[in-house]
C-alpha positions as CSV (number, residue, x, y, z in Angstrom):
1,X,32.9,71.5,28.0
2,X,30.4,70.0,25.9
3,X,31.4,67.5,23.2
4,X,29.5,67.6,19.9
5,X,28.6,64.7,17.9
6,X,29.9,65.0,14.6
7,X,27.9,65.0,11.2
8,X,28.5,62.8,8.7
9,X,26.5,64.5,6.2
10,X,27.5,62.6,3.8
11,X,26.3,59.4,5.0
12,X,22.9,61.3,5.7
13,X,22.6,62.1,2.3
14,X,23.5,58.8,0.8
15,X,21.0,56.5,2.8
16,X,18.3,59.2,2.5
17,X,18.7,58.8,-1.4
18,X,19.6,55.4,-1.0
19,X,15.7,54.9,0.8
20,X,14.4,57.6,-1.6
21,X,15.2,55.2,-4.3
22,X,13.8,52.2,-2.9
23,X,10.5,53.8,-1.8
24,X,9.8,54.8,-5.7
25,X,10.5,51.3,-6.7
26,X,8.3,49.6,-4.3
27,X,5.6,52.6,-5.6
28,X,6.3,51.7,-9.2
29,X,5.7,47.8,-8.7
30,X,2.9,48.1,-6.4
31,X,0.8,50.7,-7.9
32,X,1.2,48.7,-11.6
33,X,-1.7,47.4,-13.1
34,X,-0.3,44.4,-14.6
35,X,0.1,42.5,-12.0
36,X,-2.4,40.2,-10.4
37,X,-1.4,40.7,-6.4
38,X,-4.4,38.6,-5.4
39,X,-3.1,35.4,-7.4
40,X,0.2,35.0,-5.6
41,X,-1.4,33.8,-2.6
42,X,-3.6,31.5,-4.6
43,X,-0.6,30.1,-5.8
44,X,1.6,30.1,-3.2
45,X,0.8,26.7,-1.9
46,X,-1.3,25.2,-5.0
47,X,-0.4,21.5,-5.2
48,X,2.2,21.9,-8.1
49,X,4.3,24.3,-6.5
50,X,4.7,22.3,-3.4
51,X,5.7,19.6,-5.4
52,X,8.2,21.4,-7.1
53,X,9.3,23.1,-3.4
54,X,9.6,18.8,-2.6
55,X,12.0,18.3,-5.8
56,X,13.9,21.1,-5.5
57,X,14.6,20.3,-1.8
58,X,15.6,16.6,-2.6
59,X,17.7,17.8,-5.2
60,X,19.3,20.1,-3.0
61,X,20.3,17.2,-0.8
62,X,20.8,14.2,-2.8
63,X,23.4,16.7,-5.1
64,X,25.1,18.1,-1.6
65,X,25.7,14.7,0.0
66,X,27.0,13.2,-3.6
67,X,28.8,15.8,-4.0
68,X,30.1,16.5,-0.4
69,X,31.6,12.8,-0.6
70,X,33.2,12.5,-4.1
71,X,35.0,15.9,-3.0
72,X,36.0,14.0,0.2
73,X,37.6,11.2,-1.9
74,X,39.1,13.5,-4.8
75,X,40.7,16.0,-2.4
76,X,42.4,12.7,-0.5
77,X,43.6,11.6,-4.2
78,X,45.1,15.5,-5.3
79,X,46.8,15.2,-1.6
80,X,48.3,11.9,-2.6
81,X,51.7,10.9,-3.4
82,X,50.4,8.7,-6.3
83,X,51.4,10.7,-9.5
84,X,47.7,8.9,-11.0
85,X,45.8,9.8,-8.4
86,X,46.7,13.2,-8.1
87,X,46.4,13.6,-11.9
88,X,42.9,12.2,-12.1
89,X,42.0,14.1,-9.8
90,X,43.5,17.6,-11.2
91,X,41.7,16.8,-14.0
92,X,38.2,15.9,-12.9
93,X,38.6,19.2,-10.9
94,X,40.2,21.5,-14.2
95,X,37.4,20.0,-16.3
96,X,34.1,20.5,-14.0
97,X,34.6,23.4,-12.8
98,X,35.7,25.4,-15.8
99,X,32.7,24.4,-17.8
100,X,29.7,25.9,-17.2
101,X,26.7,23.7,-15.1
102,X,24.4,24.7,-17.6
103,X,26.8,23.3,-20.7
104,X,27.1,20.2,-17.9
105,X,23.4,19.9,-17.5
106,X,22.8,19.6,-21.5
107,X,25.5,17.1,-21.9
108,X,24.0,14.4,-19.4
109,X,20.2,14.9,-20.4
110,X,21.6,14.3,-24.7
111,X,24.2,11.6,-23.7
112,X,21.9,9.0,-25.5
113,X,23.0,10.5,-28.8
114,X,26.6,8.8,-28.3
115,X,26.0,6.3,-25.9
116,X,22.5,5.2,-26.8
117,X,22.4,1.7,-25.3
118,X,24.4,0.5,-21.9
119,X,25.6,-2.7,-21.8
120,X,26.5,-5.1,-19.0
121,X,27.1,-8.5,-20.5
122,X,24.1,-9.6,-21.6
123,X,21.7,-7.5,-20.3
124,X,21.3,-4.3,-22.4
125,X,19.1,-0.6,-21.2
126,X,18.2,2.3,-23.2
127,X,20.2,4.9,-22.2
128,X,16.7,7.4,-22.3
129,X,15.4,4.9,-19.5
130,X,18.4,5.1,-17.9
131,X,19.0,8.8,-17.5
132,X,15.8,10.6,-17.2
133,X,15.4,14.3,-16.7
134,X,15.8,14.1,-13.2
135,X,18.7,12.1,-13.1
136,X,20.5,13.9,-15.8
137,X,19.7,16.9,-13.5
138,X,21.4,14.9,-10.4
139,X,24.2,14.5,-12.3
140,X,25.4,17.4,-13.5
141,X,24.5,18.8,-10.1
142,X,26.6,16.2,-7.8
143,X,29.3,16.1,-9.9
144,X,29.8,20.0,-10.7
145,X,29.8,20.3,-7.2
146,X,32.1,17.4,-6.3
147,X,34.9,19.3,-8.0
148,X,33.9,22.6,-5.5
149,X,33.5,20.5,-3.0
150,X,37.4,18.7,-3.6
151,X,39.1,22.4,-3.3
152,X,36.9,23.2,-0.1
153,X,38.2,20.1,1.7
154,X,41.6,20.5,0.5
155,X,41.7,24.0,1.7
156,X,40.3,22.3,5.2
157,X,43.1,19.7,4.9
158,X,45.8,22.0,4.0
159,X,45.1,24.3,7.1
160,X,45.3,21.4,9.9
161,X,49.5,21.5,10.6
162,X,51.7,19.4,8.5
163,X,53.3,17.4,11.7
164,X,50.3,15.8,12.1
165,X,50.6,13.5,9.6
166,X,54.2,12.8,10.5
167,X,53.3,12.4,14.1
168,X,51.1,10.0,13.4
169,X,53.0,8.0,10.7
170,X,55.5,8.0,13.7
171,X,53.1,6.0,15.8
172,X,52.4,3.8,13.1
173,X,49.7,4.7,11.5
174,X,48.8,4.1,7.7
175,X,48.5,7.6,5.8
176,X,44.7,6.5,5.0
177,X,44.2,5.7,8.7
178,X,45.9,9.1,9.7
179,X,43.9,11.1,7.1
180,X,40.1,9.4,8.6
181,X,41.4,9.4,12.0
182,X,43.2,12.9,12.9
183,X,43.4,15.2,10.1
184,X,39.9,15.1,8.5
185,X,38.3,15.8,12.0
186,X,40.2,19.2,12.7
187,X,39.9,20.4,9.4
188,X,36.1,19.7,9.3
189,X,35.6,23.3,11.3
190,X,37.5,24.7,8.3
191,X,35.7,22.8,5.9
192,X,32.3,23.4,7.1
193,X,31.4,27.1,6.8
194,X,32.3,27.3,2.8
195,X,30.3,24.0,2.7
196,X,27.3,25.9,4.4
197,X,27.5,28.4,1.6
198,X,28.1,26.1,-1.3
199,X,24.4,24.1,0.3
200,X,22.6,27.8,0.1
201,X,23.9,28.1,-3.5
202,X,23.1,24.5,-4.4
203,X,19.7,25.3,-3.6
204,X,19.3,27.9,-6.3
205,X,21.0,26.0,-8.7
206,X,18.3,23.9,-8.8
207,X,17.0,26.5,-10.8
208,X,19.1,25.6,-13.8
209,X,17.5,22.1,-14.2
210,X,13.9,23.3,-15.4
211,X,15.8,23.8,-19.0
212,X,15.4,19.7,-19.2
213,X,12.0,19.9,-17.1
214,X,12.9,18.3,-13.9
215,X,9.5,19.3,-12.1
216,X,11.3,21.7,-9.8
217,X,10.2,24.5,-8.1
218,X,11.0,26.6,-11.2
219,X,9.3,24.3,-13.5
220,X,6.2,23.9,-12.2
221,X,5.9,28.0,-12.0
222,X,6.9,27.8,-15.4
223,X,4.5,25.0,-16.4
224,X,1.8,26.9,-14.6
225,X,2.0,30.6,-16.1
226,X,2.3,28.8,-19.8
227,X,-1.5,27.5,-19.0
228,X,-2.6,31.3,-17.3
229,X,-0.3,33.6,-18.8
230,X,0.4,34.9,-14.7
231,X,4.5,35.3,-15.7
232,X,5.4,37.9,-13.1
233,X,2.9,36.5,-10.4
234,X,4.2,32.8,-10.4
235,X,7.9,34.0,-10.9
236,X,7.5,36.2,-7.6
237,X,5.6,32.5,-6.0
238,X,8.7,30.7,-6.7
239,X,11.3,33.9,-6.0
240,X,9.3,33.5,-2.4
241,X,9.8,29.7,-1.7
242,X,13.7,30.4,-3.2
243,X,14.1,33.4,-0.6
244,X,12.4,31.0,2.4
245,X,14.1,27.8,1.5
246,X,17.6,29.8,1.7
247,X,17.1,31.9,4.5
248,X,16.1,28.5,6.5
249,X,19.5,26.9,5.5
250,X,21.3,30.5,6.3
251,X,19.9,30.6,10.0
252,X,21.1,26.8,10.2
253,X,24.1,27.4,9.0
254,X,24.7,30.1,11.4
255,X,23.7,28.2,14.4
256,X,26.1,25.4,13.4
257,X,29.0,28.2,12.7
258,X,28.3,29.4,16.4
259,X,28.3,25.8,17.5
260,X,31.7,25.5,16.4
261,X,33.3,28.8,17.5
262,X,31.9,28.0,20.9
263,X,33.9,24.9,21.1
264,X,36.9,26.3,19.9
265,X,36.4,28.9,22.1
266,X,35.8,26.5,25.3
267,X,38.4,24.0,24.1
268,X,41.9,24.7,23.3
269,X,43.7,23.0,20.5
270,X,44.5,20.2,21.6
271,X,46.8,18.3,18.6
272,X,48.6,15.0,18.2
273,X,51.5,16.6,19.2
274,X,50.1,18.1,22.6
275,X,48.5,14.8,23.2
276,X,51.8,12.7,22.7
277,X,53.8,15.4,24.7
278,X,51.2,15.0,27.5
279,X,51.6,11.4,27.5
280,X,55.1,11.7,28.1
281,X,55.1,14.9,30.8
282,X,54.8,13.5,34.3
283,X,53.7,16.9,35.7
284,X,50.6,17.0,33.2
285,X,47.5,16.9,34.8
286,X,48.9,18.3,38.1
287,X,47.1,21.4,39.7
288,X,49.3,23.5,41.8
């Protein structure tokens, strides 16, 4: 008897609109008039929009590893049984990421209107020469993402089993030695695949940073259509080096995903606990 496939006509129907849809908006953009095709080439790789690609990579990374480690640190604190520590740390965590990074972006670049002047004995600084655009930038960046960063390794810490600790606090180790020694490497393949995805958002963020005039990738496209009027044409240059820039980090952060599923896939878990019970098993090791 002869089986016939069945016809999901209703998934026929919905990509054929679905496609139907996307075909008229590619017509509608293409075939407009008002847009200069030939001058996003031209200013795909002009000298100020590499620059800005340069900035908005270093910002990217400088913010990440800043960030990446004052999470490290404030997730250790919230973990701690110091009542201060923990409560700092709640805090700096409540506070930066329930205000807006925009809000957090304006506040360093105008902190010279309470805090004009640091001082450090006798040596004085202008706070404007101290915190320029960039660095204001910097700043609100690292330190919004410090406080994502602090719930993403605590989440990674929280996952590795709660023995652990007590085993090794058993064998004498300090809780600080313990937490850099056994826990933070198991949770790190917990910890790393948000972290992938917080580096891929990072890098857009950037974006938010041409409001002070960092010379970012944004800025410079800005900077650029104010002298030509080109708006749609430079904003599709730098949606292009945003959509290259983040697919790059995606396919890296999916070949360091795999790297880690292969291990854990080739290695079983092997925890304090299986260790020290190996140790003390004088059968382990022993093929029959």
């Amino acid at each position: 008897m002869e089986t016939v496939p069945l016809r999901h006509w209703g998934r026929m129907i919905g990509a054929a609109a679905v496609l139907g849809l996307q075909g008229f908006l590619v017509y509608i953009i293409s075939a407009s008039q008002s847009i200069s095709w030939n001058a996003i080439p031209e200013y795909l790789f002009n000298p100020a929009i590499l620059r800005g690609v340069l900035v908005t990579i270093e910002l990217t990374i400088l913010a990440m590893v800043i960030g990446t480690t004052i999470g490290v640190l404030l997730a250790v604190m919230r973990m701690s049984a110091n009542p201060v520590l923990s409560t700092v740390s709640t805090a700096y965590v409540w506070f930066f990421r329930g205000t807006p990074l925009m809000v957090q972006i304006f506040f360093w670049f105008n902190i010279a209107l309470f805090i004009p002047v640091v001082r450090i004995g006798d040596f004085s600084i202008s706070t404007n020469l101290l915190i320029s655009a960039y660095s204001a930038g910097l700043l609100a960046l690292a330190l919004h993402e410090a406080a994502n960063m602090a719930e993403i390794v605590r989440g990674g810490i929280l996952s590795v089993d709660g023995g652990q600790m007590e085993a090794s606090q058993a064998l004498g180790m300090m809780r600080s030695q313990a937490m850099r020694r056994i826990i933070l490497p198991q949770a790190i393949k917990v910890i790393l695949p948000p972290t992938g995805n917080q580096a891929i958002g990072m890098l857009k963020a950037t974006a938010m940073v041409s409001v002070i005039g960092t010379h970012d990738l944004l800025t410079q496209a800005q900077n650029t259509y104010a002298r030509n009027f080109l708006v749609i044409e430079l904003l599709i240059v730098a949606s292009i080096w945003y959509l290259a820039l983040t697919t790059v980090a995606s396919i890296g952060q999916h070949y360091l995903e795999k790297h880690f599923q292969r291990d854990l896939q080739r290695q079983p878990t092997q925890t304090l606990m299986n260790r020290i019970g190996r140790s003390f098993n004088p059968f382990a090791g022993v093929r029959a």
